[in-house]
C-alpha positions as CSV (number, residue, x, y, z in Angstrom):
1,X,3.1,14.2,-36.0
2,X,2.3,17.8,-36.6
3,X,5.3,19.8,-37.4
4,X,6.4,22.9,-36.0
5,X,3.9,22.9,-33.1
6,X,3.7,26.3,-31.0
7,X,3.1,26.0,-27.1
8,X,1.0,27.6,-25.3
9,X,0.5,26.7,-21.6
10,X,-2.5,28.3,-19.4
11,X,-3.0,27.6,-16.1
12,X,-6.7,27.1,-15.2
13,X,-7.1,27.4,-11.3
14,X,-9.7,25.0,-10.7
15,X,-8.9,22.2,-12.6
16,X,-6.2,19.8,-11.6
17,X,-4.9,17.3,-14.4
18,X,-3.0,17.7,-17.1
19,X,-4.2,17.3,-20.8
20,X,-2.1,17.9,-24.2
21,X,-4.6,19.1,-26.9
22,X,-3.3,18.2,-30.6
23,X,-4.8,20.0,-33.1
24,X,-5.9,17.9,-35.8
25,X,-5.2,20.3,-38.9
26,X,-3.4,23.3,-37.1
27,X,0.3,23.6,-36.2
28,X,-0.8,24.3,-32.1
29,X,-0.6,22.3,-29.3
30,X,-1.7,23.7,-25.5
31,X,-0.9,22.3,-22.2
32,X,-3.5,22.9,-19.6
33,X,-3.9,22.1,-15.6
34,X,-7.5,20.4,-16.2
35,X,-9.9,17.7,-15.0
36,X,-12.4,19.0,-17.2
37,X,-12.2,21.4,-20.4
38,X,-14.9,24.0,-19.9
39,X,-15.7,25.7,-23.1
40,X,-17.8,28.6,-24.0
41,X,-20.2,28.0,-26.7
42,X,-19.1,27.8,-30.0
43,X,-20.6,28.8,-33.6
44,X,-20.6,25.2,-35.2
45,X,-21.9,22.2,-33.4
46,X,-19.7,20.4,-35.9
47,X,-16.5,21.9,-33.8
48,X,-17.4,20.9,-30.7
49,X,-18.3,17.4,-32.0
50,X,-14.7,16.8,-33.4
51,X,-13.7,17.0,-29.6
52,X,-11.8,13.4,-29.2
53,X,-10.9,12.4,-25.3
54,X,-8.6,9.5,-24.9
55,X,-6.4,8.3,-22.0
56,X,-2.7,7.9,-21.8
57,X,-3.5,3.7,-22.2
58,X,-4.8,4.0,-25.6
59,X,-3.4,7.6,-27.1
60,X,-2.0,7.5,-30.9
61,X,1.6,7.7,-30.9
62,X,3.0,10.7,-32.4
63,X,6.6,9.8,-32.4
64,X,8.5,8.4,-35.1
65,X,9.3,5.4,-33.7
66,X,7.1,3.7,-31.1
67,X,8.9,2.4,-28.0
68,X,7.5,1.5,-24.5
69,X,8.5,3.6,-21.6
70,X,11.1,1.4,-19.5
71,X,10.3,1.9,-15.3
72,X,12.9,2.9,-13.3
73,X,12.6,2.0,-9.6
74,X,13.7,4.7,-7.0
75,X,15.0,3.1,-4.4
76,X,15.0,3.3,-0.6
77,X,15.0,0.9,2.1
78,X,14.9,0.3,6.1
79,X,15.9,-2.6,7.8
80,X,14.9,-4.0,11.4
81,X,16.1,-7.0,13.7
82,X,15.2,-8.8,16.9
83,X,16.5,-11.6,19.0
84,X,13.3,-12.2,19.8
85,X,12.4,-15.0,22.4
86,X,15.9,-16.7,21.7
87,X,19.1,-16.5,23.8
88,X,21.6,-16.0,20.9
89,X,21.0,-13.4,18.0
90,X,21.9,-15.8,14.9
91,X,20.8,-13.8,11.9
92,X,22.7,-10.7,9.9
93,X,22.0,-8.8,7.0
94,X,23.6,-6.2,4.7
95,X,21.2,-3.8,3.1
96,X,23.0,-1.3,0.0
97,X,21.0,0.8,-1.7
98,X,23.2,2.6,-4.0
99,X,25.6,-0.4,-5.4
100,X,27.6,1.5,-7.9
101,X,28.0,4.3,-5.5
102,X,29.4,1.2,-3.0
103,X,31.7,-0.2,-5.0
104,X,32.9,2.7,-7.2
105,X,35.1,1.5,-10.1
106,X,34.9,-2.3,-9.3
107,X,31.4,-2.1,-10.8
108,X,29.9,-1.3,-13.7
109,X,26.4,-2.1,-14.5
110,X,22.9,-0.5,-15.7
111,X,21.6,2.2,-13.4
112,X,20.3,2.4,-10.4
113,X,21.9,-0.7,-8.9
114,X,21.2,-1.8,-5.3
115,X,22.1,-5.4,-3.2
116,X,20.5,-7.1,-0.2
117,X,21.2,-9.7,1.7
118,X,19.5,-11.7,5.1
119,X,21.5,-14.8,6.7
120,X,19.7,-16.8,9.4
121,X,22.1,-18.5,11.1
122,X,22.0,-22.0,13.1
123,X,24.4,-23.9,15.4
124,X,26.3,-20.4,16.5
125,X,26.1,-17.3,15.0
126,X,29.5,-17.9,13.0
127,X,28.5,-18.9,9.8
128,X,25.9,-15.9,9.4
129,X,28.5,-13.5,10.7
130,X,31.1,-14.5,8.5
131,X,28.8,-14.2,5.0
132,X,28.3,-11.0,6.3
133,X,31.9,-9.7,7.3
134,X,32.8,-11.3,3.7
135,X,29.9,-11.0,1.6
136,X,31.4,-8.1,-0.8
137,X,34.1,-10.2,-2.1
138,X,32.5,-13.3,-2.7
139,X,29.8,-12.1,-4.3
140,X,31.6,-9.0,-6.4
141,X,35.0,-9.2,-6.4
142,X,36.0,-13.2,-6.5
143,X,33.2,-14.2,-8.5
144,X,34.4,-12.3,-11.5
145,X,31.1,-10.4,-11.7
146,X,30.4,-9.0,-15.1
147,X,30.2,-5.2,-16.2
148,X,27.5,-3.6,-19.1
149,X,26.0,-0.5,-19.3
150,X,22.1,-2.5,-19.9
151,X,20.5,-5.6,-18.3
152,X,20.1,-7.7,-21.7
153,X,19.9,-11.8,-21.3
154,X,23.2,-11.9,-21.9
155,X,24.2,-10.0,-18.7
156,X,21.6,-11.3,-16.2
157,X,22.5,-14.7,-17.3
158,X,26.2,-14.0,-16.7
159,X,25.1,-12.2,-13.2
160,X,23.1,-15.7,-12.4
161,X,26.4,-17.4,-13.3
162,X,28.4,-15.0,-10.6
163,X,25.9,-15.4,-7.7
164,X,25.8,-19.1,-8.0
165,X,29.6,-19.3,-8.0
166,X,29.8,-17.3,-5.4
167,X,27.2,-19.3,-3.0
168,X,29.3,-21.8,-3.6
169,X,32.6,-20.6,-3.3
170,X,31.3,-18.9,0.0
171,X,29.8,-22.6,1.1
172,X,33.3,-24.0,0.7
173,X,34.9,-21.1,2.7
174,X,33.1,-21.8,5.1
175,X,35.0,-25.2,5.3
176,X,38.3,-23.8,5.5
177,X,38.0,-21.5,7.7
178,X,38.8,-22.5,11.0
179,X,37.1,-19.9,13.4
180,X,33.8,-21.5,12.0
181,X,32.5,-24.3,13.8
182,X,31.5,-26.9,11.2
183,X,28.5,-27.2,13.2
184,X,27.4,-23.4,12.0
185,X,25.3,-22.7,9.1
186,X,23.3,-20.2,7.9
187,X,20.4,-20.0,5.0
188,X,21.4,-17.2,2.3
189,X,18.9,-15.0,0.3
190,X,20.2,-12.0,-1.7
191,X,18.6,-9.7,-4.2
192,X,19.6,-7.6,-6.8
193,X,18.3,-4.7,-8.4
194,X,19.9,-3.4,-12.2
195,X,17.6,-0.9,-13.4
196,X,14.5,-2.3,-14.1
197,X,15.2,-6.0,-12.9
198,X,15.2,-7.9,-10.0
199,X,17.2,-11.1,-9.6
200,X,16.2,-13.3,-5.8
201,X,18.8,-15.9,-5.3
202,X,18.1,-17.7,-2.6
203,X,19.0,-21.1,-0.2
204,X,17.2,-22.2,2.8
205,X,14.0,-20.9,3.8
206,X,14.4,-17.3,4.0
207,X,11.9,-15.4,1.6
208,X,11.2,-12.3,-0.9
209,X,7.7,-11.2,-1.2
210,X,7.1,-9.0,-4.0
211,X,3.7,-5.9,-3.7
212,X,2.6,-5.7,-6.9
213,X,-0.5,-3.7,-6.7
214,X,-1.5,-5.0,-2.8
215,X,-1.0,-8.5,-3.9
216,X,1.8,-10.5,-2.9
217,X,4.1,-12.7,-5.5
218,X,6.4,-14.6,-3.6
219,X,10.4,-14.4,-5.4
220,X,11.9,-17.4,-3.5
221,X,10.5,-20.9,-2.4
222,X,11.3,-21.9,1.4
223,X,13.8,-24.9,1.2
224,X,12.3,-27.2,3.3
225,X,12.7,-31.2,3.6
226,X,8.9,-31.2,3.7
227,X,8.0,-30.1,0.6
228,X,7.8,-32.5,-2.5
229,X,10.8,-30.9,-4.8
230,X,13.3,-30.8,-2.2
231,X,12.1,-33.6,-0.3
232,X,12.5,-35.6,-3.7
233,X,15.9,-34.4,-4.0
234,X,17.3,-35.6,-0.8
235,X,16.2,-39.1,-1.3
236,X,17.9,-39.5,-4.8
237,X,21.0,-37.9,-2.6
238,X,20.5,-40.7,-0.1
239,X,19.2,-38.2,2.8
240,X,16.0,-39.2,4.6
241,X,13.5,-37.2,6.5
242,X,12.5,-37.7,9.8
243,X,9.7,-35.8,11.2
244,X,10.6,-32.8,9.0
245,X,14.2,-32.9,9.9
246,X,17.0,-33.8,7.2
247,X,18.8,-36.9,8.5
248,X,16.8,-36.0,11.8
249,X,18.7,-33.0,12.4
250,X,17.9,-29.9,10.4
251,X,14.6,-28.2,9.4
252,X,16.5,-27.1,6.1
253,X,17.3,-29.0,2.7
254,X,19.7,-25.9,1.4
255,X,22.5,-24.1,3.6
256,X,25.9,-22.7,3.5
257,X,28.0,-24.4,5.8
258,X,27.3,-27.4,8.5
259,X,30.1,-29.5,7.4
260,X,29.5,-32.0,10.1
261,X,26.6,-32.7,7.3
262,X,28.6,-32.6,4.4
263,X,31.6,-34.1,5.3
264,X,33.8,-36.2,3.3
265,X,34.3,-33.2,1.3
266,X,33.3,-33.7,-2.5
267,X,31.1,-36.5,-1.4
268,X,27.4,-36.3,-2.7
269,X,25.2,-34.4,0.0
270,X,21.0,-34.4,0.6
271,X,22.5,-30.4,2.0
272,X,23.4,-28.5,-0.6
273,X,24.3,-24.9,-1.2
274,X,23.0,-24.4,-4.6
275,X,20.9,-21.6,-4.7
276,X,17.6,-20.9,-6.6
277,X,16.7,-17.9,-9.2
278,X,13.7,-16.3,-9.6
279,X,13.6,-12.5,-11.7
280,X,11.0,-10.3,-12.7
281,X,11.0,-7.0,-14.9
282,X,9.9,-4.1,-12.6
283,X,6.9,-2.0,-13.3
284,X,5.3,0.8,-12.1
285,X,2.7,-1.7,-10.2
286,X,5.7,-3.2,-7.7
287,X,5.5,-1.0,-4.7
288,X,8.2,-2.6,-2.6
289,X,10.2,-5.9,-1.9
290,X,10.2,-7.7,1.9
291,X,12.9,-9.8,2.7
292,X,12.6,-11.7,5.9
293,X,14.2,-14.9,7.7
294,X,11.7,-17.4,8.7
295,X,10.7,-16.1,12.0
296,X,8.1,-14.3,10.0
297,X,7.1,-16.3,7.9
298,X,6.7,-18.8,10.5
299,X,3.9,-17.1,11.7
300,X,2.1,-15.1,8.8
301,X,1.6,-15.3,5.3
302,X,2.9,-13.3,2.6
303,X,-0.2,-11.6,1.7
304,X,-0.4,-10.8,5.4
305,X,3.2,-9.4,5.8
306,X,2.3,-7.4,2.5
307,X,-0.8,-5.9,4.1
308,X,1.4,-4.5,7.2
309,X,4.1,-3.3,5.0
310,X,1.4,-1.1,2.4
311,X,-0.7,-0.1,5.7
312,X,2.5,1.4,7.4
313,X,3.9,2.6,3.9
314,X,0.5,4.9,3.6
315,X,0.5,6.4,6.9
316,X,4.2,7.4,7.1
317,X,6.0,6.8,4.0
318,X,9.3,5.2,6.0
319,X,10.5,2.0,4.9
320,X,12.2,1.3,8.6
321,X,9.2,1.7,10.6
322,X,7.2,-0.6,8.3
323,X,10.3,-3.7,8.8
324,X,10.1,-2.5,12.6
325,X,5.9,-2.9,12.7
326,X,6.3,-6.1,10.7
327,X,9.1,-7.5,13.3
328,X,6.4,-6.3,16.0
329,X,3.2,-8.1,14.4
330,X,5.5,-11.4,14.2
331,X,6.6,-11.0,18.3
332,X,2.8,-10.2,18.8
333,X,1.7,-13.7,16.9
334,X,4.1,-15.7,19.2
335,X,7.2,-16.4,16.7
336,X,9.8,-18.4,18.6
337,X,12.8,-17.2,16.5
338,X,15.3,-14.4,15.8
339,X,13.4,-12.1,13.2
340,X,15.0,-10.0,10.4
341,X,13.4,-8.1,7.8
342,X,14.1,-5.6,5.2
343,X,11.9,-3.5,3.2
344,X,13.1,-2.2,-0.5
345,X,10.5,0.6,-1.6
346,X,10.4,0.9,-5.7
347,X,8.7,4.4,-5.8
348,X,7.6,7.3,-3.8
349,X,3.7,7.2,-4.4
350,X,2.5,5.4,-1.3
351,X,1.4,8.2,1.4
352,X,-1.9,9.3,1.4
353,X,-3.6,11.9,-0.7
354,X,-3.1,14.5,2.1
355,X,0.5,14.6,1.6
356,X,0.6,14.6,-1.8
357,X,1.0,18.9,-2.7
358,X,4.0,18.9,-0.4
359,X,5.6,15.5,-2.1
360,X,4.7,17.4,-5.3
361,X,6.4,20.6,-4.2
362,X,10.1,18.5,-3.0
363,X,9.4,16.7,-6.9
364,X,9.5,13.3,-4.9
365,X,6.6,12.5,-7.3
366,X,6.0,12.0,-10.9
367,X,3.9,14.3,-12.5
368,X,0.3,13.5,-12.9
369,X,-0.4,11.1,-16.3
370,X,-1.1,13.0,-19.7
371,X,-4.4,12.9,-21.7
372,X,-4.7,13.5,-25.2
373,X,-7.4,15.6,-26.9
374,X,-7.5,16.6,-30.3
375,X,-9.1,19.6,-31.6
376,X,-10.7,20.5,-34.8
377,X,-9.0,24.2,-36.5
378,X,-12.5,26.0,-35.4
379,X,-12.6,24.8,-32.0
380,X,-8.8,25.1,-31.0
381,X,-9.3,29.0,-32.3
382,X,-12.3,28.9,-30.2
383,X,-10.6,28.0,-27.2
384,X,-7.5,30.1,-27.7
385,X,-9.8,33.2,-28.0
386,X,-11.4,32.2,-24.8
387,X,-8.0,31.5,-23.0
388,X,-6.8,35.5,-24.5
389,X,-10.3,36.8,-22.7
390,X,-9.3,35.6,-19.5
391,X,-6.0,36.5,-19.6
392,X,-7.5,39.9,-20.4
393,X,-9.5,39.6,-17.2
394,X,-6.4,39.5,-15.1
């Protein structure tokens, strides 16, 4: 790197992206508003020549030590629910944006920090309702969760430790507690943000869909007696399937509660409440998380849910409509269940281009990207000359 670089910034009206020219053998760098660099004409050909653009991708790096630029996620997030066609609103769900903020000294983990949670309840509302009402000490304050200033392996591993005691522990409260009926039980999905990574833990067929650049990666698998893996499972645990239904009863393989199921206690069961893990490192290509209970996906696919979500994102930026159009697009396909849906947004950047100066001017966006050119000696003086005429001008 050049030492003891000058700066000298010029605003040129009618260009609009920002380029940082290095000079290649002159202690000077500029910092100009361009698209294009329009230059006067200069006395050596061999100047102009030396004139090097690159993008951000592929620029040198002029630091001492080379290290990737980590994403962090701002976070927002709306939420929308519906009984729907049913008699009896069964699901619940706890949306927290600002976890630290939440919990205050209880917590203490990498920055920013945010928890969801959807429960679809079945056979009453009571088991859904109670994860809910309870959901803040299972899952932070009995389950010992751990404290670090970064998310290294050796904190997300303990955090997968926490959340799977704590599905459990809640599955067995569930048990004990006698205002549930042991005929109520409720699928469980949460998700957890720290910093750059996001940790789905889910049971039951609830589901996380993922926008990473439009296209939808789905962050849970539904937990259905119908598909191979689980349907596997429950035969080794001496279940059976009967026209999609565990033991002929339930449309689920995983859930917390329904202890007429489960019952002798500590007895092997095909219904488990063992949750499954999937993470992912955020970038800046993840636009936003959905989190719905099956009367979505019941009736569209993720890629479909994904396309609402982005459309609605675009047009007006609010991550409550978009759950509220998605709940609407599920009535309007004829779902037949409760519906529940939240929507976690990762950045800022998805309205449209017409809204962009104002978004600028309230610095909800990131600057535009750097380019790099470098400059030879004769055509930086060049182009400093020509910058001190039309200051001159003014």
């Amino acid at each position: 790197m050049v030492a003891g670089a000058d700066l000298i910034h010029q605003n040129i009206p009618f260009l609009d992206v920002q380029y940082l020219c290095i000079s290649k053998s002159m202690d000077e760098i500029g910092d100009l508003s361009a698209t294009t660099v329009v230059m006067p004409p200069v006395s050596s050909a061999g100047a102009a020549s030396e004139l090097d653009l690159i993008t951000l991708d592929a620029a040198p790096d002029f630091s001492e030590e080379s290290a990737p630029i980590q994403f962090i996620p701002s976070i927002r997030s709306g939420s929308f629910a519906d009984i729907g066609p049913r008699r009896y609103m069964e699901d619940e769900h706890i949306r927290i944006d600002d976890l630290s903020g939440y919990l205050g000294s209880l917590l203490s983990c990498p920055a920013p920090s945010a928890f969801y949670g959807v429960f679809d309840g079945h056979g009453g509302p009571d088991a859904a309702a109670y994860m809910k009402r309870h959901a803040i000490r299972f899952f932070f304050e009995d389950a010992e969760f751990p404290r670090a200033s970064k998310a290294d392996s050796i904190f997300l591993e303990s955090v997968e430790n926490s959340v799977r005691k704590a599905f459990l522990q809640a599955d067995l409260a569930l048990a004990d507690d006698c205002t549930v009926s042991t005929s109520s039980g409720t699928t469980a999905l949460t998700a957890l943000v720290f910093g750059s990574i996001l940790l789905v833990a889910n049971a039951g067929d609830c589901r996380a869909v993922l926008c990473r650049k439009g296209e939808a990666l789905e962050m849970s698998q539904d937990h259905r007696p119908i598909y191979a893996v689980e349907c596997r499972r429950v035969e080794e645990a001496g279940g059976y399937i009967d026209d999609g239904y565990l033991n002929g009863v339930l449309s689920l393989s995983r859930a917390l509660g329904d202890w007429d199921m489960k019952l002798p206690r500590g007895s092997p069961s095909p219904l488990i409440a063992e949750p499954e893990f999937r993470q992912v490192v955020l970038t800046q290509d993840d636009e936003f998380l959905i989190i719905g209970c099956d009367g979505i996906w019941d009736v569209m696919s993720s890629q479909h849910a994904v396309s609402v979500v982005r459309r609605g994102l675009r047009r007006h930026d609010d991550p409550e409509r978009c759950a509220r159009e998605l709940v609407m697009e599920a009535l309007r396909l004829n779902t037949f269940d409760n519906l529940t849906v939240i929507v976690v947004c990762f950045t800022y950047e998805h309205r449209d281009s017409s809204s962009l100066p104002e978004q600028l001017r309230s610095h909800q966006l990131p600057p535009p990207r750097l380019r790099y050119c470098s400059l030879s000696t004769e055509a930086l003086c060049n182009l400093r000359s020509w910058l001190d005429k039309n200051d001159d001008r003014r």
